[in-house]
Backbone as CSV, one residue per row, in Angstrom:
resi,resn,N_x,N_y,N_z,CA_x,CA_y,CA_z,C_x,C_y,C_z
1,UNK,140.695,95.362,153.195,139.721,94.680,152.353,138.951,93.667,153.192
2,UNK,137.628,93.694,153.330,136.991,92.737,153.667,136.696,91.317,153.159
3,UNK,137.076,90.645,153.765,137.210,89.144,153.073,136.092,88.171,153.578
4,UNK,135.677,88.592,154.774,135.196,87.461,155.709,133.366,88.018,156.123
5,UNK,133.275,89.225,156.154,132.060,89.390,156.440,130.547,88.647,155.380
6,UNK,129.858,88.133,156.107,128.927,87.461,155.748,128.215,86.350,156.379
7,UNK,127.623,84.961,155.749,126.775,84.231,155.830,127.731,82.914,155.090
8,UNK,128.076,82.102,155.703,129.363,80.930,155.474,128.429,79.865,155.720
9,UNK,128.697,78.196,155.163,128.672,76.930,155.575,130.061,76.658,155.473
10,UNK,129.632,76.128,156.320,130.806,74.598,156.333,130.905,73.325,156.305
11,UNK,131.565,72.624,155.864,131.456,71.505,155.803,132.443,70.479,156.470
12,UNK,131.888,69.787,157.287,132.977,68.732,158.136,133.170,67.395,157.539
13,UNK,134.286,66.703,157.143,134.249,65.136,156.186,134.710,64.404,157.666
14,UNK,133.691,63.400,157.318,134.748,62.243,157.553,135.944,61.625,157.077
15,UNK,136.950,60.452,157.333,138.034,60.410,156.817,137.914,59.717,155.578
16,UNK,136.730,59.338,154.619,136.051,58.666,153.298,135.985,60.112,152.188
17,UNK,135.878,61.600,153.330,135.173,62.823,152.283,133.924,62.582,152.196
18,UNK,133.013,61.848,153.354,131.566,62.169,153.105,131.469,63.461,154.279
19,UNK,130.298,64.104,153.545,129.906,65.433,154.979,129.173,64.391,155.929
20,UNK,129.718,65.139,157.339,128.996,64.696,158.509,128.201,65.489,159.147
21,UNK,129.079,66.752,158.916,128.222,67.295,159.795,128.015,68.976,158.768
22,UNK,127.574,70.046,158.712,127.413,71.280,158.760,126.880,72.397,159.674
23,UNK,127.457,73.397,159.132,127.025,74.262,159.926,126.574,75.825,159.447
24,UNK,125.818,76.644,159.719,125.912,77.844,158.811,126.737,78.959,160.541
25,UNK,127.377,79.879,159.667,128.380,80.807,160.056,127.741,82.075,159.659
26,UNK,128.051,83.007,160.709,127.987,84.536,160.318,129.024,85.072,161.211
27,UNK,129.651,85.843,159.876,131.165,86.184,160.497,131.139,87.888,159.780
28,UNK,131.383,88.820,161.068,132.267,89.661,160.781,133.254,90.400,160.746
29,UNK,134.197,90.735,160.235,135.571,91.527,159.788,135.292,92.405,159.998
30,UNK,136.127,93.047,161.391,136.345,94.341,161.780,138.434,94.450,161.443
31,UNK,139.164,95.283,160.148,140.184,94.729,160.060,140.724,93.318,159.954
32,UNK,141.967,92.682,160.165,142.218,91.646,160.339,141.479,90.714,161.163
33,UNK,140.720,91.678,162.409,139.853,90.232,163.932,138.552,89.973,162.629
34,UNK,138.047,88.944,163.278,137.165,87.747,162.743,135.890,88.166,163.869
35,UNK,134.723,87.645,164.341,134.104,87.686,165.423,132.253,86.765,164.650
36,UNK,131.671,86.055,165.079,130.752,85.748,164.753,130.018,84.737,165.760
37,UNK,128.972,83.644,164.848,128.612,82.919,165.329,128.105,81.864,164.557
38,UNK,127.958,80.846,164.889,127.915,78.800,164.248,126.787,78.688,164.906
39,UNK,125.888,78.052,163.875,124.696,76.958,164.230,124.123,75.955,163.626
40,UNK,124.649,74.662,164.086,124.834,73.600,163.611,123.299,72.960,162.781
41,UNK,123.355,73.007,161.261,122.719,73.025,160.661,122.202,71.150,160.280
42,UNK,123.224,70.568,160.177,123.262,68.657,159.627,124.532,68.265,160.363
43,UNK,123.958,67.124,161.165,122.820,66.415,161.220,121.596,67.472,161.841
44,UNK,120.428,66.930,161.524,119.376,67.867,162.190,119.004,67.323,163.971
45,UNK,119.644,66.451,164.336,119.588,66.131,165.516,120.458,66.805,166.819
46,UNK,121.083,67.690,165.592,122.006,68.407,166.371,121.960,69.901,166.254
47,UNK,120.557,70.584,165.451,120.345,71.712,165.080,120.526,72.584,166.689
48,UNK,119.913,72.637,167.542,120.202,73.013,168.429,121.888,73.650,169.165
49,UNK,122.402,73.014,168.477,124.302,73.303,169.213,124.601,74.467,168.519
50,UNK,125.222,75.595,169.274,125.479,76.523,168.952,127.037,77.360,169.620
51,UNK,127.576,77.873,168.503,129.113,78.143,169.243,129.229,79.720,169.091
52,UNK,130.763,80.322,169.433,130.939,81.964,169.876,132.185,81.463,168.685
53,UNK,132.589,82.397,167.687,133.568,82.279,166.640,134.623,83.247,166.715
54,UNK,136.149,83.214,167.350,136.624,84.524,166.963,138.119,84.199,166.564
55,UNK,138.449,85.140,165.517,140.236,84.662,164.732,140.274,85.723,164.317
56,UNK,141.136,85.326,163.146,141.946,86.596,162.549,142.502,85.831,161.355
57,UNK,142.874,86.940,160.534,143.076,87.177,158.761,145.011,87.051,159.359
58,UNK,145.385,86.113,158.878,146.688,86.341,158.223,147.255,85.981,157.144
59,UNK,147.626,86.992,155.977,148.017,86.725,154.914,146.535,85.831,153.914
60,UNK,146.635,84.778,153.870,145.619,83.744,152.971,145.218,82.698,153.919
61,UNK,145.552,83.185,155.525,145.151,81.908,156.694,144.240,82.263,157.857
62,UNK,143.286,81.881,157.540,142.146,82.514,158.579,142.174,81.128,159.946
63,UNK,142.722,81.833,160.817,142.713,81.116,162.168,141.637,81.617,162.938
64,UNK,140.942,80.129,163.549,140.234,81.002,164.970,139.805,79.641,165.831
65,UNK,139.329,80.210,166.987,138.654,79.375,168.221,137.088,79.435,167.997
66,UNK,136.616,78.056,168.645,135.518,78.393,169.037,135.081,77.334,169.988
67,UNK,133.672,78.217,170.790,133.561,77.269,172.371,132.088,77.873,172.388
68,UNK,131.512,77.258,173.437,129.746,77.413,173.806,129.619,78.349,174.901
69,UNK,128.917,79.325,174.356,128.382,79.723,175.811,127.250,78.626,176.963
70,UNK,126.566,77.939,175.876,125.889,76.654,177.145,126.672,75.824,177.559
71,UNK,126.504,75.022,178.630,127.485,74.286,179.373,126.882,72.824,178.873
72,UNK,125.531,72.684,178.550,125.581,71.865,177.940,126.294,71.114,176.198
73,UNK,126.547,72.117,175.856,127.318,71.936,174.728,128.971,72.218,174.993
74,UNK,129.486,71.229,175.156,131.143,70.713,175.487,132.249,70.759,174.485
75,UNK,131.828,70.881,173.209,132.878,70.962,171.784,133.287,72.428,172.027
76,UNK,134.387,72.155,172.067,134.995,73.518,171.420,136.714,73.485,170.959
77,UNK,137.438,74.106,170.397,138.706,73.883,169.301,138.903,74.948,168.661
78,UNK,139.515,75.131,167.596,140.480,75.630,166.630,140.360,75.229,165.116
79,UNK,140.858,76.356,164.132,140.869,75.399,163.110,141.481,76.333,162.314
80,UNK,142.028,75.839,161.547,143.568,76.875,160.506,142.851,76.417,158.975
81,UNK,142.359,77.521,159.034,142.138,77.458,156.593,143.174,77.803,155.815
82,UNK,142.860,77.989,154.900,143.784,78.690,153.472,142.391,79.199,152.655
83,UNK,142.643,80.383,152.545,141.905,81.057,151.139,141.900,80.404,150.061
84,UNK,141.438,79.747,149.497,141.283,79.070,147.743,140.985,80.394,146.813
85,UNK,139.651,80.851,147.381,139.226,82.018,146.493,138.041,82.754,147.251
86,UNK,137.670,83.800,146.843,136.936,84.446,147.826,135.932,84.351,148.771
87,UNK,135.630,82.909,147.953,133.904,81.858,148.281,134.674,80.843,149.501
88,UNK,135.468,80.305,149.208,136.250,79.063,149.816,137.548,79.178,150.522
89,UNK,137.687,78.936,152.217,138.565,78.468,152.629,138.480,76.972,153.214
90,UNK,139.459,76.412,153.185,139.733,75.051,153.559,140.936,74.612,154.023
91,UNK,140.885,73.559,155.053,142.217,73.718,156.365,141.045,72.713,157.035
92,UNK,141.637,73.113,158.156,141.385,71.346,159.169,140.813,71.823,160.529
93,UNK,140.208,71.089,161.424,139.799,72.235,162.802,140.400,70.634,163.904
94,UNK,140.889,71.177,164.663,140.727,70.157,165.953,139.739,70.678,166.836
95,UNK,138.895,69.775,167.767,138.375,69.416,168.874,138.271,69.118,170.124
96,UNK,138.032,69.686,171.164,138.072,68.839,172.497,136.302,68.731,172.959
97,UNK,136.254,67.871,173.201,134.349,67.560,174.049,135.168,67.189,175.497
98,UNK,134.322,67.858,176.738,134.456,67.686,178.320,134.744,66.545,178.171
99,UNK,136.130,66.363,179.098,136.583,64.917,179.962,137.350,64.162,178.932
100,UNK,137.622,64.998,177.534,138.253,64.299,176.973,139.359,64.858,176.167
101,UNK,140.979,63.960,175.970,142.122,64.482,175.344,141.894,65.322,173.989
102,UNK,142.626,66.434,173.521,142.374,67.222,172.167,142.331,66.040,171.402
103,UNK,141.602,66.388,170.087,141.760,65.217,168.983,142.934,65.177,168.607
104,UNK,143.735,64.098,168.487,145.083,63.860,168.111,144.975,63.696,166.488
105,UNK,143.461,63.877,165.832,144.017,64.112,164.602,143.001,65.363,164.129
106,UNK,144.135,65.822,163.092,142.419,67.275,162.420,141.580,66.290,161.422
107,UNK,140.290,67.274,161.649,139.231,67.021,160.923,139.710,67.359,159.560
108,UNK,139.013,67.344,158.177,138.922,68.417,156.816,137.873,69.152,157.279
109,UNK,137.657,70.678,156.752,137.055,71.378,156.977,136.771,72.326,155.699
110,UNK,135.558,72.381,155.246,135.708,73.996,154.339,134.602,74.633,154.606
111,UNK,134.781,75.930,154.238,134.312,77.005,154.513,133.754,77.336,153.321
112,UNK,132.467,77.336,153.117,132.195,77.802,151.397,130.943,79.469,151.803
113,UNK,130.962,80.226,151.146,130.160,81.419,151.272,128.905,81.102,150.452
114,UNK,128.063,81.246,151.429,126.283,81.041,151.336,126.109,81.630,150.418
């Protein structure tokens, strides 16, 4: 069953639950692998940043990585959801930016279908 193919936002909180940042997603499900791509939608100062997306379906937990093919763009991490319902997963992502330790804490994260 395809769960994941499509056109996704996301939404990143700060630790208050305001959005900081978004992004729109296109992800597709070949089986369980994941494979897509992120382009950072809000703030608009950051429309430009763009990432490579790839995980996998387990059970109701969609795991995956993601990193830049430009070298100018340095974020890249992980991030573990839970299925809510077919529109919505939500789970947490950590971070690393060049020259600096993983985030020692997760972000909130959800995943809502465009």
């Amino acid at each position: 069953m395809d769960l994941i193919t499509g056109t996704w936002t996301d939404r990143i909180y700060d630790p208050e639950g305001v959005v900081i940042k978004s992004d729109v997603i296109t992800l597709r499900q070949v089986g369980l692998e994941i494979a897509g791509n992120i382009r950072r939608e809000y703030p608009v100062d950051q429309a430009h940043r763009k990432w490579e997306i790839a995980g996998k379906l387990i059970d109701k937990d969609f795991i995956a990585i993601f990193w830049s093919d430009n070298p100018e763009i340095t974020s890249h991490g992980c991030w573990q959801l839970r299925r809510e319902n077919d529109s919505l997963y939500s789970g947490y992502y950590m971070k690393t930016d060049a020259g600096d330790m993983p985030s020692a804490k997760s972000v909130r994260l959800d995943l809502v279908r465009k």
